[in-house]
PyMOL Python script that loads the backbone (N, CA, C, O; Angstrom):
from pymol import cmd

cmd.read_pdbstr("""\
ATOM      1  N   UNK A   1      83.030  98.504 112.012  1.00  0.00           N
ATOM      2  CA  UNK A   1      83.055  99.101 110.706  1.00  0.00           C
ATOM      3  C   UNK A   1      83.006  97.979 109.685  1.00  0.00           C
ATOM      4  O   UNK A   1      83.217  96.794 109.943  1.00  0.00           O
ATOM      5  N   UNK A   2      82.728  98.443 108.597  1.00  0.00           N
ATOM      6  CA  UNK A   2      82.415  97.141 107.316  1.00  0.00           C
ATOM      7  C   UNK A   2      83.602  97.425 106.608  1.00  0.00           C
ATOM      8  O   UNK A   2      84.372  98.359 106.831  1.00  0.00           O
ATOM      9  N   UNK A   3      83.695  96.565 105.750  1.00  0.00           N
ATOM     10  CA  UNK A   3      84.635  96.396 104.689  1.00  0.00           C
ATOM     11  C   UNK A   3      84.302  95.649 103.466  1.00  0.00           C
ATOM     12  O   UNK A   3      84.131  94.430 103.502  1.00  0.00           O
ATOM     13  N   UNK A   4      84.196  96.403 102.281  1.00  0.00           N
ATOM     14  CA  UNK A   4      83.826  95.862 101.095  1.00  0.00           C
ATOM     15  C   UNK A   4      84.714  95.251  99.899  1.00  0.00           C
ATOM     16  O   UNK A   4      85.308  95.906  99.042  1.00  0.00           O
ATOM     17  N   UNK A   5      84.681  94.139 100.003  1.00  0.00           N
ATOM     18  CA  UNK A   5      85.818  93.832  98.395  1.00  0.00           C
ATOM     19  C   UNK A   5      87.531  94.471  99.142  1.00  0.00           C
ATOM     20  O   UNK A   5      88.200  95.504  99.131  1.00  0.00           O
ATOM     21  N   UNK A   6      87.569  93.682  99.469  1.00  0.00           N
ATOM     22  CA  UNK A   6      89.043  94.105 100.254  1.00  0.00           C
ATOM     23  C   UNK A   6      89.741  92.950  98.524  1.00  0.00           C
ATOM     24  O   UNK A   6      89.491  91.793  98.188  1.00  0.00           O
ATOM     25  N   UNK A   7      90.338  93.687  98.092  1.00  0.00           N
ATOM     26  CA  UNK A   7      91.132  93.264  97.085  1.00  0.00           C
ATOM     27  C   UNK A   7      92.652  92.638  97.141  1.00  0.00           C
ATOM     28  O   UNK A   7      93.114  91.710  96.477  1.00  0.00           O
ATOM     29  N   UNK A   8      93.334  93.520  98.238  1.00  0.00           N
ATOM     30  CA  UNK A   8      94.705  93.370  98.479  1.00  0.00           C
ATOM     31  C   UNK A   8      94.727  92.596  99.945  1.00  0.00           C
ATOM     32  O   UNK A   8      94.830  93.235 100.993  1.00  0.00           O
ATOM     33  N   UNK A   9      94.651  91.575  99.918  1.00  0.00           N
ATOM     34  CA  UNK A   9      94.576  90.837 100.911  1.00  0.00           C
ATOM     35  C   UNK A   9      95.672  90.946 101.938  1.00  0.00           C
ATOM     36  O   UNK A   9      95.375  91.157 103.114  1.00  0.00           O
ATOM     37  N   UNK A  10      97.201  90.783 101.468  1.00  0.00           N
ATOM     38  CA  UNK A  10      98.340  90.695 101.572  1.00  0.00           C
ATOM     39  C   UNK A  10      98.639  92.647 102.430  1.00  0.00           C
ATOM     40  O   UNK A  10      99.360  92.989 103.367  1.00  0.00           O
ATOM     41  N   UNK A  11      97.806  93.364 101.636  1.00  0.00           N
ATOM     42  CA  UNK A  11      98.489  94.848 102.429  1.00  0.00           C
ATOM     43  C   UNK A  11      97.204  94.673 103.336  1.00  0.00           C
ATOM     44  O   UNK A  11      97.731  94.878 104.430  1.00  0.00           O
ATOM     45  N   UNK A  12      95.855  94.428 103.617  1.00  0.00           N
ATOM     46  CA  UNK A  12      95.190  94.290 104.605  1.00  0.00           C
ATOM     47  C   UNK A  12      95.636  93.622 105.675  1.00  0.00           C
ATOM     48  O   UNK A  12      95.788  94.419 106.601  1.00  0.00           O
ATOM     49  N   UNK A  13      95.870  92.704 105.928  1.00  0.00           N
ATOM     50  CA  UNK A  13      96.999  91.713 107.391  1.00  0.00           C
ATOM     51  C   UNK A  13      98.011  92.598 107.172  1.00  0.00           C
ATOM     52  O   UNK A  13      98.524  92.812 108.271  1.00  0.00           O
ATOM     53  N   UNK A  14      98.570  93.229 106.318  1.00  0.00           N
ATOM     54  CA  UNK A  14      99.737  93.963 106.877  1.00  0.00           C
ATOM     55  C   UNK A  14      99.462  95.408 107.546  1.00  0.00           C
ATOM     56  O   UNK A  14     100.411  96.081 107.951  1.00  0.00           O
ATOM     57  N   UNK A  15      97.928  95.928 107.663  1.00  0.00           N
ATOM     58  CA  UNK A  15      97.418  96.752 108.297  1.00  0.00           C
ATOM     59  C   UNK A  15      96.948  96.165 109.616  1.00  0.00           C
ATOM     60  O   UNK A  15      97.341  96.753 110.624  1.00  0.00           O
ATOM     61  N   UNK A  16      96.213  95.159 109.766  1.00  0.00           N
ATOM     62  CA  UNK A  16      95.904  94.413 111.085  1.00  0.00           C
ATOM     63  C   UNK A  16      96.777  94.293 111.694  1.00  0.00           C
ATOM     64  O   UNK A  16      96.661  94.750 112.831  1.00  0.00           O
ATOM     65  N   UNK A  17      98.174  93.616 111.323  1.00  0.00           N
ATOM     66  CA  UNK A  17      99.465  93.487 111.989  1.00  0.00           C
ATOM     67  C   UNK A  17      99.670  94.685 112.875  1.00  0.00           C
ATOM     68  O   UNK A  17      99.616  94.758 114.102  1.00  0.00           O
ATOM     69  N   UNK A  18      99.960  95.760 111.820  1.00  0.00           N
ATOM     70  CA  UNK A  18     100.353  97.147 112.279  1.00  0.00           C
ATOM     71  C   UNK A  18      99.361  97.457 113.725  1.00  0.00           C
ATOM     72  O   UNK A  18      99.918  98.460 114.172  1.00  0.00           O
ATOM     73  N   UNK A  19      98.526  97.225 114.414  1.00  0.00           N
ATOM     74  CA  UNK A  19      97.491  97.531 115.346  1.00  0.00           C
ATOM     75  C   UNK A  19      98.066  96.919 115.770  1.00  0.00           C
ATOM     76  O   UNK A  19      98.748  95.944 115.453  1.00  0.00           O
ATOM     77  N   UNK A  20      97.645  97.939 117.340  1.00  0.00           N
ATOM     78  CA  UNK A  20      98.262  97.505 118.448  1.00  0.00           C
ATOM     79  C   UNK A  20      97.452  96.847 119.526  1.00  0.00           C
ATOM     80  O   UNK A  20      97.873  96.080 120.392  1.00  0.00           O
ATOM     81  N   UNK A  21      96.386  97.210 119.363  1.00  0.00           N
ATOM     82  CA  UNK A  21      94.698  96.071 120.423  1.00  0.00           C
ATOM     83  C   UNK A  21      94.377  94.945 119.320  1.00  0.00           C
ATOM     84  O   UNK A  21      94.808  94.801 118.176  1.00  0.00           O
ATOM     85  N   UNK A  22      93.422  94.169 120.115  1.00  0.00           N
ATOM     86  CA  UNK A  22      92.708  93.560 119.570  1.00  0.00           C
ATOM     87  C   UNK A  22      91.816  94.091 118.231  1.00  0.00           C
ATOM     88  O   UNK A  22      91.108  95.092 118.343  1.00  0.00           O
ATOM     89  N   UNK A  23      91.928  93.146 116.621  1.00  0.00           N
ATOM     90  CA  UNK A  23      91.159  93.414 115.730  1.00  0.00           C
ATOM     91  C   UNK A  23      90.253  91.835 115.358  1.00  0.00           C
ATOM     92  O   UNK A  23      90.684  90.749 114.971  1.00  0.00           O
ATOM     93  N   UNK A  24      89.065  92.232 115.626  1.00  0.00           N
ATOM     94  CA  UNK A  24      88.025  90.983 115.384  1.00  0.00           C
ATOM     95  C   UNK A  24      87.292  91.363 113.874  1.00  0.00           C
ATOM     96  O   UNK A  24      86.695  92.427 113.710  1.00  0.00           O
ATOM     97  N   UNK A  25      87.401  90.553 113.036  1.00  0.00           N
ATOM     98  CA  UNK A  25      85.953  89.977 112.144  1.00  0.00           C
ATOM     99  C   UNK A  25      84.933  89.048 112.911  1.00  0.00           C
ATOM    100  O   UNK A  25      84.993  88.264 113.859  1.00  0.00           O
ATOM    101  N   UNK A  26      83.894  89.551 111.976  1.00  0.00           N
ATOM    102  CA  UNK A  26      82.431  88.402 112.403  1.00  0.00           C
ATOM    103  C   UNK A  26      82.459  87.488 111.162  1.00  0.00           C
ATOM    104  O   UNK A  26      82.191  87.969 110.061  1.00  0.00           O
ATOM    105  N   UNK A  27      82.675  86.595 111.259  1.00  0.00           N
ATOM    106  CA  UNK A  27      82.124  85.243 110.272  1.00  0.00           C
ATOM    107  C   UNK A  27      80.858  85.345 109.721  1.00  0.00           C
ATOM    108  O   UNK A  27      79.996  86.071 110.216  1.00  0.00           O
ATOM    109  N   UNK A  28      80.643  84.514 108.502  1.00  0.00           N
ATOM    110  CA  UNK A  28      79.403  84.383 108.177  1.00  0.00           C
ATOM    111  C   UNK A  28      78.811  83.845 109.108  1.00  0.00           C
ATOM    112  O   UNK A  28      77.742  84.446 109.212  1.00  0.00           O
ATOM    113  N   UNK A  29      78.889  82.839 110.064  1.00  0.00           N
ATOM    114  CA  UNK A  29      78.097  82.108 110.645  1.00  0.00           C
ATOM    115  C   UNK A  29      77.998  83.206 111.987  1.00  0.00           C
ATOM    116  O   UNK A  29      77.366  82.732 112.932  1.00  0.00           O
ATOM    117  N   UNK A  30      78.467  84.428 112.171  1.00  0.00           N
ATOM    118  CA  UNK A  30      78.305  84.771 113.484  1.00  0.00           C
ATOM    119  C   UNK A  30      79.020  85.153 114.535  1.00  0.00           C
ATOM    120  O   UNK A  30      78.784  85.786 115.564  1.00  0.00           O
ATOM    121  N   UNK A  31      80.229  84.477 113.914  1.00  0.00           N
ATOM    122  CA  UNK A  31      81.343  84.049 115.305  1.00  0.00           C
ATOM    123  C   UNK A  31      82.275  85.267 114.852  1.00  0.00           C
ATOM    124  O   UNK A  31      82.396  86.052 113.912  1.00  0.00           O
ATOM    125  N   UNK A  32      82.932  84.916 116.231  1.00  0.00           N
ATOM    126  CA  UNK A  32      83.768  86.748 116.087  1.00  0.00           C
ATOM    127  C   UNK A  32      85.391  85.762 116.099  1.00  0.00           C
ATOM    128  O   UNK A  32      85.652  84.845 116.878  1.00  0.00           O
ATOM    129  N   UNK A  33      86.169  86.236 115.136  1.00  0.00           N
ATOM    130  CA  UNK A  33      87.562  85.917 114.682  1.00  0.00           C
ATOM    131  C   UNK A  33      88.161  86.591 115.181  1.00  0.00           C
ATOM    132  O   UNK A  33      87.617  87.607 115.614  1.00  0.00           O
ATOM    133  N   UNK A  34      89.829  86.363 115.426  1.00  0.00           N
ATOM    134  CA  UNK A  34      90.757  87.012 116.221  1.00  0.00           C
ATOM    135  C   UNK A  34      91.227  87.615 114.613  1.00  0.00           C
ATOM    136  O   UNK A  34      91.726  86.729 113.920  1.00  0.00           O
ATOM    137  N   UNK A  35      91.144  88.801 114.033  1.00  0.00           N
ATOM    138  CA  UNK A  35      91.839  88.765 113.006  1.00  0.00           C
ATOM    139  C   UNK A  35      93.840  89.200 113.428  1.00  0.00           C
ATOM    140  O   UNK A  35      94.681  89.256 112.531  1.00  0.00           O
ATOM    141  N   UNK A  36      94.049  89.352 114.376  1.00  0.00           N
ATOM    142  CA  UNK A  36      95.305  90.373 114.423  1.00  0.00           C
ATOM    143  C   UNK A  36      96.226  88.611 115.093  1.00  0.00           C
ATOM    144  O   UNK A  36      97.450  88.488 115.111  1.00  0.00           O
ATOM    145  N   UNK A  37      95.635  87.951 115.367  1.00  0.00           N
ATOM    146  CA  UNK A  37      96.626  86.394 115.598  1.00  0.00           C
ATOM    147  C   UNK A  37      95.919  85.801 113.801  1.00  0.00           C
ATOM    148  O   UNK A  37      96.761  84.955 113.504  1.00  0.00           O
ATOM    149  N   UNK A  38      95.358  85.824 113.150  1.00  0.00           N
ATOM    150  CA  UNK A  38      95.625  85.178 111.958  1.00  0.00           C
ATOM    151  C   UNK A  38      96.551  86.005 111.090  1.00  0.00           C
ATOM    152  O   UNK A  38      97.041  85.420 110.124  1.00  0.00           O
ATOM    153  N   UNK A  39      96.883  87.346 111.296  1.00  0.00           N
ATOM    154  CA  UNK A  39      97.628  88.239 110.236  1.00  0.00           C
ATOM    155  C   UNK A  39      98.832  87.393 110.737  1.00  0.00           C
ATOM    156  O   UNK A  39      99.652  87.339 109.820  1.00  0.00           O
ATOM    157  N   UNK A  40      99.343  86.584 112.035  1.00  0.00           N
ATOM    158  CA  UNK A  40      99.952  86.331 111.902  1.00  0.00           C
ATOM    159  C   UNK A  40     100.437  85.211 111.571  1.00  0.00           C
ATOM    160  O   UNK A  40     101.619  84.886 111.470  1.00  0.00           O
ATOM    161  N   UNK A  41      99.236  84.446 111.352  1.00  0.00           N
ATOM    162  CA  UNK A  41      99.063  83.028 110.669  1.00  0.00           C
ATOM    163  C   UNK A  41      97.908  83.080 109.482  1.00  0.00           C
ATOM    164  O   UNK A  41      96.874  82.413 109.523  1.00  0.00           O
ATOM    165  N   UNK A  42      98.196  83.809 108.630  1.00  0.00           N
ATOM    166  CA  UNK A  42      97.514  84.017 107.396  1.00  0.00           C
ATOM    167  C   UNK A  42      96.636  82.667 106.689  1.00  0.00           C
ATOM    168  O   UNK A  42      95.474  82.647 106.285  1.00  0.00           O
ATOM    169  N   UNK A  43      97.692  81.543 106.711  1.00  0.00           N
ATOM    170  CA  UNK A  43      97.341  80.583 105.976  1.00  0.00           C
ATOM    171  C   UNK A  43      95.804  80.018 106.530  1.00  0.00           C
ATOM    172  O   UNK A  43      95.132  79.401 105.704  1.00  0.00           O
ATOM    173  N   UNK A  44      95.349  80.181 107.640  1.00  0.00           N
ATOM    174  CA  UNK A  44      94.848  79.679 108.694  1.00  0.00           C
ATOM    175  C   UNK A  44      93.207  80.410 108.093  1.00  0.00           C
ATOM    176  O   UNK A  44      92.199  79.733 108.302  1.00  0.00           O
ATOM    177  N   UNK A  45      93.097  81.445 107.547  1.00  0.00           N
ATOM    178  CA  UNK A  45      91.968  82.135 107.130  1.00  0.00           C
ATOM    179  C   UNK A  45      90.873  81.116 106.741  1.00  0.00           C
ATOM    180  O   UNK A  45      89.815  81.082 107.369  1.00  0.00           O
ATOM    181  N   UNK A  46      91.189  80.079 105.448  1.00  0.00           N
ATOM    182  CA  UNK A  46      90.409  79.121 104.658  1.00  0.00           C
ATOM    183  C   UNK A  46      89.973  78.539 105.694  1.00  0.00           C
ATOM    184  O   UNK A  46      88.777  78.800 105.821  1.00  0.00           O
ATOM    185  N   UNK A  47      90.568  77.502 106.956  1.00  0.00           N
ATOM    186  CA  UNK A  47      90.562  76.912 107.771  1.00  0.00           C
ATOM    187  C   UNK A  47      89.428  77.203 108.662  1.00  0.00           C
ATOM    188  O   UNK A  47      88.961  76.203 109.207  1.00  0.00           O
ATOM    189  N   UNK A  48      88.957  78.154 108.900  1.00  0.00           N
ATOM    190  CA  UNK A  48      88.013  78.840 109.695  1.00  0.00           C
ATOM    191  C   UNK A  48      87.221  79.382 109.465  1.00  0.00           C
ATOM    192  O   UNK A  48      86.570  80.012 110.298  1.00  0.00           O
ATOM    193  N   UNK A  49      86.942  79.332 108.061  1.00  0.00           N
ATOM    194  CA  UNK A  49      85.892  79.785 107.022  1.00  0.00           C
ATOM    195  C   UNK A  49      85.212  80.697 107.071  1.00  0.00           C
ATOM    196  O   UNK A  49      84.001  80.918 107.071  1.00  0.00           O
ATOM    197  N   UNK A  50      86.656  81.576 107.141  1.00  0.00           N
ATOM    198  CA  UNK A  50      86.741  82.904 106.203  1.00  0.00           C
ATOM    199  C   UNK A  50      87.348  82.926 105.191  1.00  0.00           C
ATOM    200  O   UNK A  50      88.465  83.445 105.169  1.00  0.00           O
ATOM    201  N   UNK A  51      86.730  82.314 103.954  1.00  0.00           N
ATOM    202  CA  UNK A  51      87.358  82.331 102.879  1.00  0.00           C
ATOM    203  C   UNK A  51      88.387  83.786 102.467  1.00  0.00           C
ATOM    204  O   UNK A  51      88.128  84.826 103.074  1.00  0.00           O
ATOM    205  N   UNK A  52      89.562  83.788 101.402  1.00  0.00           N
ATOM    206  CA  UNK A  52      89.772  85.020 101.103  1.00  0.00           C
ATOM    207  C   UNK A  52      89.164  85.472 100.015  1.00  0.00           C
ATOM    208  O   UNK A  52      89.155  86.669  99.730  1.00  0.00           O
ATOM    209  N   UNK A  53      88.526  84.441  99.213  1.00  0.00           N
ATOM    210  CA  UNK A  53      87.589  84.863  97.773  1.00  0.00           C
ATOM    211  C   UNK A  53      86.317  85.700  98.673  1.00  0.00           C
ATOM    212  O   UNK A  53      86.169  86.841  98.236  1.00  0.00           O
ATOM    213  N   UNK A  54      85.390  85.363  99.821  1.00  0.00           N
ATOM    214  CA  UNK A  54      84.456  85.911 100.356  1.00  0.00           C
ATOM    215  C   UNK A  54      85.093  87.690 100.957  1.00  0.00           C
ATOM    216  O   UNK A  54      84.471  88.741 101.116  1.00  0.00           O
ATOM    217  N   UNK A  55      86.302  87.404 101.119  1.00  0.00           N
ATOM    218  CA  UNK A  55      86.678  89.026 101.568  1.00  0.00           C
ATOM    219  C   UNK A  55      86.767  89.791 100.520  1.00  0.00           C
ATOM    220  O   UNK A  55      86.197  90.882 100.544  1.00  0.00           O
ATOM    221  N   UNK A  56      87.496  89.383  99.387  1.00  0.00           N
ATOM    222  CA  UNK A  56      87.665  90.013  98.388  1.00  0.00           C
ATOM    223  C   UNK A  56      86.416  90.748  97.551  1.00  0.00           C
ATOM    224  O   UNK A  56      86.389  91.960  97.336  1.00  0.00           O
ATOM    225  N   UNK A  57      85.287  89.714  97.076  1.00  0.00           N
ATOM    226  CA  UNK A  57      83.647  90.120  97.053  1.00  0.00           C
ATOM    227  C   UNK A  57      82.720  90.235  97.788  1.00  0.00           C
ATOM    228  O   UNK A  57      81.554  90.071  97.428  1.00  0.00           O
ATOM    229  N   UNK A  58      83.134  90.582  99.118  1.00  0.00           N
ATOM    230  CA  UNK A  58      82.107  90.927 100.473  1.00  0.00           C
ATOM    231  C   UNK A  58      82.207  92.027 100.826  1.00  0.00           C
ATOM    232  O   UNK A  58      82.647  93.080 100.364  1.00  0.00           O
ATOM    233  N   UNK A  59      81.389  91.429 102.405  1.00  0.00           N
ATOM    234  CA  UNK A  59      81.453  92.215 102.797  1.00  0.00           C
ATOM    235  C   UNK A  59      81.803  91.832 104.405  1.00  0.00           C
ATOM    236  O   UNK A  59      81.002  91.218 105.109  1.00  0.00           O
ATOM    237  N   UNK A  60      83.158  92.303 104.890  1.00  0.00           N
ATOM    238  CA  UNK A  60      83.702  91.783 106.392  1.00  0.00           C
ATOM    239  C   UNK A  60      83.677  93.143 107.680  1.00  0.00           C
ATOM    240  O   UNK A  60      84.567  93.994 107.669  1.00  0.00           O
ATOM    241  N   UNK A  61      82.768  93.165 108.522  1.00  0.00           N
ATOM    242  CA  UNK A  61      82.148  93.551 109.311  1.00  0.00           C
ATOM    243  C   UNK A  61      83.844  93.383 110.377  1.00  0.00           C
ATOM    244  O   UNK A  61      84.462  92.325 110.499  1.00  0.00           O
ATOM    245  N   UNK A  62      84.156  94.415 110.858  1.00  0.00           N
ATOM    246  CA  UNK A  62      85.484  94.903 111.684  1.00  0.00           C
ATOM    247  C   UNK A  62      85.428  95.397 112.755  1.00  0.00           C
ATOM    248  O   UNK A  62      84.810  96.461 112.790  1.00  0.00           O
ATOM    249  N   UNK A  63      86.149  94.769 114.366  1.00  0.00           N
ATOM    250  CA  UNK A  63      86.124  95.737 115.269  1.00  0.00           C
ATOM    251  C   UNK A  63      87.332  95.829 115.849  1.00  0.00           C
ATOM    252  O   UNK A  63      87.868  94.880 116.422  1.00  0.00           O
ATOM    253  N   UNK A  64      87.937  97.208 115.713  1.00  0.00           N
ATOM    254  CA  UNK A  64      89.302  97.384 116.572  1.00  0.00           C
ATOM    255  C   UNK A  64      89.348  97.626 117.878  1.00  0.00           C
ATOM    256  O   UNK A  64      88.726  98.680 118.013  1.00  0.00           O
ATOM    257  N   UNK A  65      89.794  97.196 119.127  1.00  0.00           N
ATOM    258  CA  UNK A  65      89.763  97.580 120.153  1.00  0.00           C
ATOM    259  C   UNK A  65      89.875  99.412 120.400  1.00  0.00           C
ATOM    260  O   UNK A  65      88.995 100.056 120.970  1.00  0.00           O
ATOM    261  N   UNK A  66      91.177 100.023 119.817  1.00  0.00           N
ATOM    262  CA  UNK A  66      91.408 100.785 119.907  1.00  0.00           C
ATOM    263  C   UNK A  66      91.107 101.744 119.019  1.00  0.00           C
ATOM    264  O   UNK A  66      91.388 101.366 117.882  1.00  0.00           O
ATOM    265  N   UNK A  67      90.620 102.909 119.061  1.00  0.00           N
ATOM    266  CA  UNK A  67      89.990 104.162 118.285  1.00  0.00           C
ATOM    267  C   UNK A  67      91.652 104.563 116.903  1.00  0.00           C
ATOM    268  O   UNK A  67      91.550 104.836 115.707  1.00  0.00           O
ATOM    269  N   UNK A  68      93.155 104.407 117.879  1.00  0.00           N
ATOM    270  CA  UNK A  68      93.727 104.562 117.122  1.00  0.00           C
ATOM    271  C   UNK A  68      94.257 103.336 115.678  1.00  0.00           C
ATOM    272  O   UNK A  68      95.038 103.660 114.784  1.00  0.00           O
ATOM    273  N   UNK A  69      93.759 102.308 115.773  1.00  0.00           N
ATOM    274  CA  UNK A  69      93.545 100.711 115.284  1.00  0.00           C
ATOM    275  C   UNK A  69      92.685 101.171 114.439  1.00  0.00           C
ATOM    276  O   UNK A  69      92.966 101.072 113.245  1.00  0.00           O
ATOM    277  N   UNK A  70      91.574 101.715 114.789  1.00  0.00           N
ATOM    278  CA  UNK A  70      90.353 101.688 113.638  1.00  0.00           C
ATOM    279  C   UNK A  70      90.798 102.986 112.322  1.00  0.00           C
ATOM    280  O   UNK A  70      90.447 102.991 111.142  1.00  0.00           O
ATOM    281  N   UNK A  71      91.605 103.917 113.006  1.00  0.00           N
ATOM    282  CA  UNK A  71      92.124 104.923 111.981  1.00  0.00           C
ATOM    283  C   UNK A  71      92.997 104.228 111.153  1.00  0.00           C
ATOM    284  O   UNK A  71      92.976 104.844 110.087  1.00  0.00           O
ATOM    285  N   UNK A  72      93.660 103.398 111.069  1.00  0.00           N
ATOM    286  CA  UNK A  72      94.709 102.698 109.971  1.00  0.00           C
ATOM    287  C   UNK A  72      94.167 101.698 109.159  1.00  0.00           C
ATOM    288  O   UNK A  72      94.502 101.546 107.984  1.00  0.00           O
ATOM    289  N   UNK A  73      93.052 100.769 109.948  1.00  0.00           N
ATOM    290  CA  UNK A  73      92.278 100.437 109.252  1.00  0.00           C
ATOM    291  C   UNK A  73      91.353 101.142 107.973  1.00  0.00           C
ATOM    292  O   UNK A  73      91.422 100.690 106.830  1.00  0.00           O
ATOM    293  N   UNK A  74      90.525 102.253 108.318  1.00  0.00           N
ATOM    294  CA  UNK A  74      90.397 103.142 107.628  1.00  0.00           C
ATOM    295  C   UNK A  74      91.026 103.946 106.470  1.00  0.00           C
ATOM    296  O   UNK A  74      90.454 104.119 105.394  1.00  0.00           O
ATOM    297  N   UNK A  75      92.403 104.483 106.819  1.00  0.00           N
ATOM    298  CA  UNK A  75      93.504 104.817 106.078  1.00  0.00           C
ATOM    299  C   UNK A  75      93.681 104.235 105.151  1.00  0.00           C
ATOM    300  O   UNK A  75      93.792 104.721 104.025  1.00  0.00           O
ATOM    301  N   UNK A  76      93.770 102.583 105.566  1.00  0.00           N
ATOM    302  CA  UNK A  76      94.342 101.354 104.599  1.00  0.00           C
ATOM    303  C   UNK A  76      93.025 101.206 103.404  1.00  0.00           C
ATOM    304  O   UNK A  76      93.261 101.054 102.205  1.00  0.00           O
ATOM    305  N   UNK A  77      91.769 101.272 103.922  1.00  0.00           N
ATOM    306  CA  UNK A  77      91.038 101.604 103.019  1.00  0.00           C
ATOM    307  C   UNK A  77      90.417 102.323 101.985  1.00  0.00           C
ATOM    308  O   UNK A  77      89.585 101.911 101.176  1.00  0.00           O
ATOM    309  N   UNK A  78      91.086 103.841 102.137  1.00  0.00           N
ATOM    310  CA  UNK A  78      90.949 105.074 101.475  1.00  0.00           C
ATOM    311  C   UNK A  78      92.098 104.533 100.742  1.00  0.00           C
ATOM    312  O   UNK A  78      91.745 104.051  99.666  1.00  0.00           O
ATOM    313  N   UNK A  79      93.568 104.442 101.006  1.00  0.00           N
ATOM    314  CA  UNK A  79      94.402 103.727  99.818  1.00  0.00           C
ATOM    315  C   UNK A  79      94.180 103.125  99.159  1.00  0.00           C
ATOM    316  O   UNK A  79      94.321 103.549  98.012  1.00  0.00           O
ATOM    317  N   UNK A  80      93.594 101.491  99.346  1.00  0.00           N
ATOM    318  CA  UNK A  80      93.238 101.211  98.849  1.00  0.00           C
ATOM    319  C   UNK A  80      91.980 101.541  97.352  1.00  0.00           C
ATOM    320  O   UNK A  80      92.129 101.171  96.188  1.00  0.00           O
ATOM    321  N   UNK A  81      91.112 102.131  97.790  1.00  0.00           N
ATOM    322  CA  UNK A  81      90.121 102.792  96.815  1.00  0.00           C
ATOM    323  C   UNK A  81      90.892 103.478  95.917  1.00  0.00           C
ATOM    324  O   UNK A  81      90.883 103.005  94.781  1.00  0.00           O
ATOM    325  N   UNK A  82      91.683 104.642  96.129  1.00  0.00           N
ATOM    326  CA  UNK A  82      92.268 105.630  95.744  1.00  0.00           C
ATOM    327  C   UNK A  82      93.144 105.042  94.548  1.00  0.00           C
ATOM    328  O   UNK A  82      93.376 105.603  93.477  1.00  0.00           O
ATOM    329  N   UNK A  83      93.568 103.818  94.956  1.00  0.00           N
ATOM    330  CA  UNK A  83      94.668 103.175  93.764  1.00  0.00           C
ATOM    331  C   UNK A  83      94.033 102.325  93.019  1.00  0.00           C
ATOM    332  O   UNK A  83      94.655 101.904  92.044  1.00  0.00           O
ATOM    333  N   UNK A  84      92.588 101.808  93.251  1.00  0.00           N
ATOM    334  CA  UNK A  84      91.278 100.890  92.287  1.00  0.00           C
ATOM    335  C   UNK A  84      91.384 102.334  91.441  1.00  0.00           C
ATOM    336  O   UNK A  84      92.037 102.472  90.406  1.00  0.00           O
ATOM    337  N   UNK A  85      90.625 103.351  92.085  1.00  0.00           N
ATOM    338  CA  UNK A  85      89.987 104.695  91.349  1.00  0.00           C
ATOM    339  C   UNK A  85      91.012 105.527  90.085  1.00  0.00           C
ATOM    340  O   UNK A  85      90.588 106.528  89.507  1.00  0.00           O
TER     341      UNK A  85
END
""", "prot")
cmd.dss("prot")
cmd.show_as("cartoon", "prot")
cmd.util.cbc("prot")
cmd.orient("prot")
């Protein structure tokens, strides 16, 4: 699933956290990121160049292992909108 302009950086890792499988991003360059071990080392994002300015005005391409992972993800994103809107 994609993700556009993720604004709230801070409640997004606190949605990845919340999952219980594996959650991967794809990098610009390709490469597939562990995102659910950086929620727990946040700082580590810049480092591996996934900027958080590029999440915030992008667009970050998402895969949850689990069908119930990808619903909170989702969730977290309808909130999100809902409180921009």
């Amino acid at each position: 699933m994609k993700f556009y302009n993720v604004s709230d950086m801070g409640r997004f890792m606190d949605a990845v956290r919340s999952c219980e499988g594996a959650v991967c991003a794809r990098s610009s360059e390709g490469q597939w990121i562990d995102l659910k071990g950086l929620a727990e080392q946040a700082g580590k994002l810049q480092g591996l160049g996934l900027s958080l300015g590029a999440l915030r005005q992008g667009e970050l391409e998402v895969v949850a292992e689990r069908r119930s992972d990808a619903g909170k993800l989702i969730h977290f994103m309808t909130q999100a909108a809902r409180s921009v809107a």
